[in-house]
C-alpha positions in Angstrom: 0.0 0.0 0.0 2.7 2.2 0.9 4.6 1.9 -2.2 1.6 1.8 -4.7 1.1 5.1 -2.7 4.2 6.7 -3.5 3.9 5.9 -7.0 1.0 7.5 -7.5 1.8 11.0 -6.2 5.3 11.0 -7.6 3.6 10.3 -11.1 1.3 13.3 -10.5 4.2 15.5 -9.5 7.0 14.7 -12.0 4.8 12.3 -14.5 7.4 10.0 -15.4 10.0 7.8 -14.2 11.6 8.4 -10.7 14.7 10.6 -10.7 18.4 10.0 -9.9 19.8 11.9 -7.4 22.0 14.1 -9.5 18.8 15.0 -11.9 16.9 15.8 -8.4 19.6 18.2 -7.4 19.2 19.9 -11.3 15.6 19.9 -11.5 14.8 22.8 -9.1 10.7 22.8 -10.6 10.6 19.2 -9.5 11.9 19.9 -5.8 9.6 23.0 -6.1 6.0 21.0 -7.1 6.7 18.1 -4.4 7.1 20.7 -2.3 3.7 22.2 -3.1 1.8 19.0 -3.1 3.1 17.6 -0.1 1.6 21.6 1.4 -1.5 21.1 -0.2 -2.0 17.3 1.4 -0.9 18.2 4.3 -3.4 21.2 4.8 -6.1 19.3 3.7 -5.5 17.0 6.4 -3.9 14.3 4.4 -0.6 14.8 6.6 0.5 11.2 5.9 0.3 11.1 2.1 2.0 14.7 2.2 4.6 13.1 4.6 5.6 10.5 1.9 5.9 12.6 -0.9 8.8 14.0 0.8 9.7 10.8 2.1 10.5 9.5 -1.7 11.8 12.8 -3.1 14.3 12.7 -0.1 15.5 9.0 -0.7 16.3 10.3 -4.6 18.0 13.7 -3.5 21.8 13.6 -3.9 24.2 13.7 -1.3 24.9 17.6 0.0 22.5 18.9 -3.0 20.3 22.3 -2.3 17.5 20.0 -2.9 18.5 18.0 -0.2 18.0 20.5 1.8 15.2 22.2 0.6 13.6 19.0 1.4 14.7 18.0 4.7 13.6 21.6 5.8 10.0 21.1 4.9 9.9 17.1 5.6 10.7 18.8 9.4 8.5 21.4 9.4 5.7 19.2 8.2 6.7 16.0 10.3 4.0 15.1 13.4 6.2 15.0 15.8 8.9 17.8 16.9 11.2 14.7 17.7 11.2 14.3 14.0 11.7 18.0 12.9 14.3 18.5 15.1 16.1 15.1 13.5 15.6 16.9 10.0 16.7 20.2 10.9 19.6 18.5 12.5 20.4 16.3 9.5 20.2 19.6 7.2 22.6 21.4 9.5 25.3 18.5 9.3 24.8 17.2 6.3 24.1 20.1 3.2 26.1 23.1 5.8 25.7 25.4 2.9 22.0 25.2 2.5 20.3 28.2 1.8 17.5 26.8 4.4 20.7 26.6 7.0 19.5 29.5 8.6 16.5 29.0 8.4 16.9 25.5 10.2 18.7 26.8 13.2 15.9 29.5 14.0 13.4 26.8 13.9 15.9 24.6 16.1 15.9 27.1 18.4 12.5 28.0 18.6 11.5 24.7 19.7 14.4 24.9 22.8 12.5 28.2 23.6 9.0 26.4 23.8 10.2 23.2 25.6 10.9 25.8 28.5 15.1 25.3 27.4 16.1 29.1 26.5 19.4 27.8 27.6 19.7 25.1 24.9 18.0 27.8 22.2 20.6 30.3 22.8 23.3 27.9 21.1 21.4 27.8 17.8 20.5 31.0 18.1 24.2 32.7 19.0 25.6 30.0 15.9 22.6 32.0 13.3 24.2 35.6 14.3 27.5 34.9 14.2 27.4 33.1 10.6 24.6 35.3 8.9 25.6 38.3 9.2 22.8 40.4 6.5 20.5 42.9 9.2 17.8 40.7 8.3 18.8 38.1 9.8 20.3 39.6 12.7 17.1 41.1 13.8 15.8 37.4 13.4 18.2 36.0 15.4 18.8 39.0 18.5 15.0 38.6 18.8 14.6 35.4 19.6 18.1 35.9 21.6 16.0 38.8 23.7 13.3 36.6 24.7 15.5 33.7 25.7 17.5 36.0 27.7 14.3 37.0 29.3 13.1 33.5 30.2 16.2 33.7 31.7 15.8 36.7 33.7 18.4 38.3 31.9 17.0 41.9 31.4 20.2 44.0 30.6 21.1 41.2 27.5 17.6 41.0 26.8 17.0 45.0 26.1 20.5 45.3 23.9 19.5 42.2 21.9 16.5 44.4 21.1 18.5 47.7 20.0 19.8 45.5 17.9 16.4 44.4 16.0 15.1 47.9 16.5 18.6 49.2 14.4 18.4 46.0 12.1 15.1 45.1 11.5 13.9 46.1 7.5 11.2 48.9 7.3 8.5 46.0 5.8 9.0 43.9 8.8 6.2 45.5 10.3 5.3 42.3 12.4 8.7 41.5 13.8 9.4 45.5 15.0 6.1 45.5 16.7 7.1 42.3 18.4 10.0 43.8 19.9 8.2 46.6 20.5 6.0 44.5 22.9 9.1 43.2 24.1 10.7 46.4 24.9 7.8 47.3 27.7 10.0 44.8 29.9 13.0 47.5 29.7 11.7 50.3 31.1 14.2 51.3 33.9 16.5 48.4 32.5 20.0 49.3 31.8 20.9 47.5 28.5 24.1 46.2 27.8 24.9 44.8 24.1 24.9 41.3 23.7 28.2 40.2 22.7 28.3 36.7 20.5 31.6 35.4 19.8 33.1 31.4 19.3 33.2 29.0 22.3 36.2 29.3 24.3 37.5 26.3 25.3 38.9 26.6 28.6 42.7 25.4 29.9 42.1 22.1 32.7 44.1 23.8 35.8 46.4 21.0 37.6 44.8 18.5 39.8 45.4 19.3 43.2 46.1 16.9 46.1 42.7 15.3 47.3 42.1 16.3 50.7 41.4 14.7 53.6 38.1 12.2 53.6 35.5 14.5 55.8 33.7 13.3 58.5 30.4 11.5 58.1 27.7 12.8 60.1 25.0 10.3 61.6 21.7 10.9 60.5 19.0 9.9 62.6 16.5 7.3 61.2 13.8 8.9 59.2 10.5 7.4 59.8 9.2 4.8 57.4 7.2 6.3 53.8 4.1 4.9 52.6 6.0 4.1 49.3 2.8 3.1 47.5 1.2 7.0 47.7 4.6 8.4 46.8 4.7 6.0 43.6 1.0 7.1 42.2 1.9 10.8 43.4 5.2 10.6 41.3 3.2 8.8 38.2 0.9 11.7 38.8 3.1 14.5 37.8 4.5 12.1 35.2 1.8 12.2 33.6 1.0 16.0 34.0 4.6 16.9 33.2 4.4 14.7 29.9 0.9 16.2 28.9 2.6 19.6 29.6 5.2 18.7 27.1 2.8 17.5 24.3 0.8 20.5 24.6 3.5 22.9 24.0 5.2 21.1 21.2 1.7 21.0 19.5 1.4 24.6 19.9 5.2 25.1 18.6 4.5 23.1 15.4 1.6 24.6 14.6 3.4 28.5 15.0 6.2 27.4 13.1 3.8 26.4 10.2 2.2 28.9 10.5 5.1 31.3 10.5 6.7 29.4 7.3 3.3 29.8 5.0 2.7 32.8 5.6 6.4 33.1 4.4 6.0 31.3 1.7 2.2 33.3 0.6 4.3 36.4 0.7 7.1 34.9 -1.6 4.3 34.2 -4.2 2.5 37.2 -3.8 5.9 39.4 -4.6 6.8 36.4 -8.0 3.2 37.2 -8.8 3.5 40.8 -8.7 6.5 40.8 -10.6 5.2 38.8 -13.3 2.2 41.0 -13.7 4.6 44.2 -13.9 6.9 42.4 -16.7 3.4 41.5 -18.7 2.3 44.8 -19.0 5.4 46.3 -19.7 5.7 43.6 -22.7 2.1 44.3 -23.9 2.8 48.4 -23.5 5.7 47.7 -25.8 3.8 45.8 -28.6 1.1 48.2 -28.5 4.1 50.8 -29.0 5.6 49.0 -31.5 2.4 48.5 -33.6 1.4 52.2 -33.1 4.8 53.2 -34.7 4.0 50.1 -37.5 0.3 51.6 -38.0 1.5 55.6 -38.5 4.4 54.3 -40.9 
């Protein structure tokens, strides 16, 4: 079933026979339309047939191609399970470095640190995106999302500069993004910034071992009296349980943003081919009507 699946959409995407991984890498229409169709099952809520067109396409990309990881960067982002978007984004990051969706792959990486409650963890992506993309765009990308880990941190001073930072960096259309940090910046008010400073890891020198000391003494602790082991059991399978349904709430929640965030991406990406088409038709057409003006008074 599964593979009489996967034949079927891959004929309705590339309509003929499957492609080698080095004609994957140079057909950038055919990376493109999976792509789409995968979207469109997806959204329809036919996540698993969606899932597979990816799946395939992925198995025929080339080693370290751009289609590679064009592919892996959607496969995560429309995966069930943040376990397997962070394996994707991962894989993108070590295998195909150079991706233009490198970027891209670390913000998302980061994004789910920050909603697992590990701003911490985050802050390495995060730090890694600045430091290698260095265009404003992306800075104000990355120093935002750097501001509000530092603030789950309690990190106010770091938190404010990474926000001068979007504020200075930040293009005039992102409209959303500088009234984001705008909402951010309400935290700062008597907050003394300092600016965030992002360089390499330092490893640091191992000092000598010095000589152990002297084994302490043990103090006696009285006998504690005995625990009803059976309550503390179901008490601690309690918060298991709440502590696991905690978790699987807020991945849900991250998922779904960072869909949401990437189509409405990928809407405006059409929206501004779209335009541009129109605006090279109607110059062509202006011209012909020129030309057979000119034609006509000869």
């Amino acid at each position: 079933m599964r593979a009489a699946l996967i034949t079927v959409v891959l004929t309705a995407l590339i309509a003929g026979a499957p492609l080698t991984g080095s004609s994957l890498a140079a057909q950038g229409p055919a990376v493109d339309n999976a792509v789409a169709r995968a979207r469109a099952l997806v959204e329809s809520g036919n996540g698993h047939a969606g899932r597979l067109v990816l799946d395939s396409m992925v198995q025929e990309a080339g080693m370290a191609t751009p289609a590679l990881g064009e592919l892996l960067y959607w496969r995560g982002l429309l995966s069930e399970s943040s376990a397997d978007a962070e394996r994707d984004w991962r894989r993108l990051l070590l295998e195909v470095p150079m991706s233009p969706r490198a970027e891209d792959a670390l913000l998302r990486l980061a994004q789910l640190e920050q909603l697992r409650g590990r701003p911490a963890e985050s802050r390495t992506y995060l730090e890694r995106m600045v430091r290698d993309y260095r265009e404003p765009a992306s800075q104000a990308r990355g120093f935002f999302w750097l501001a509000k880990a530092w603030f789950d941190e309690n990190d106010r001073p770091r938190a404010c500069g990474a926000l001068a930072v979007v504020r200075r960096d930040a293009p005039t259309n992102a409209v959303e993004l500088r009234t984001q940090a705008d909402d951010l910046g309400k935290q700062c008010r008597g907050v003394t910034a300092i600016a965030p400073s992002v360089s390499a890891p330092v490893v640091a020198a191992v000092p000598a071992a010095r000589p152990a000391a002297p084994p302490a003494a043990v103090p006696v602790t009285p006998a504690l009296p005995p625990v009803d082991s059976a309550r503390v059991s179901a008490a601690q399978r309690e918060d298991s349980l709440r502590v696991a349904r905690e978790t699987a709430a807020r991945e849900a929640a991250a998922r779904e943003a960072i869909v949401r965030d990437s189509l409405t991406e990928a809407a405006r990406r059409d929206s501004v081919s779209r335009a541009a088409a129109a605006r090279e038709n109607a110059a062509r057409e202006s011209a012909a009507r020129e030309t057979a003006a000119r034609d006509g008074g000869a």
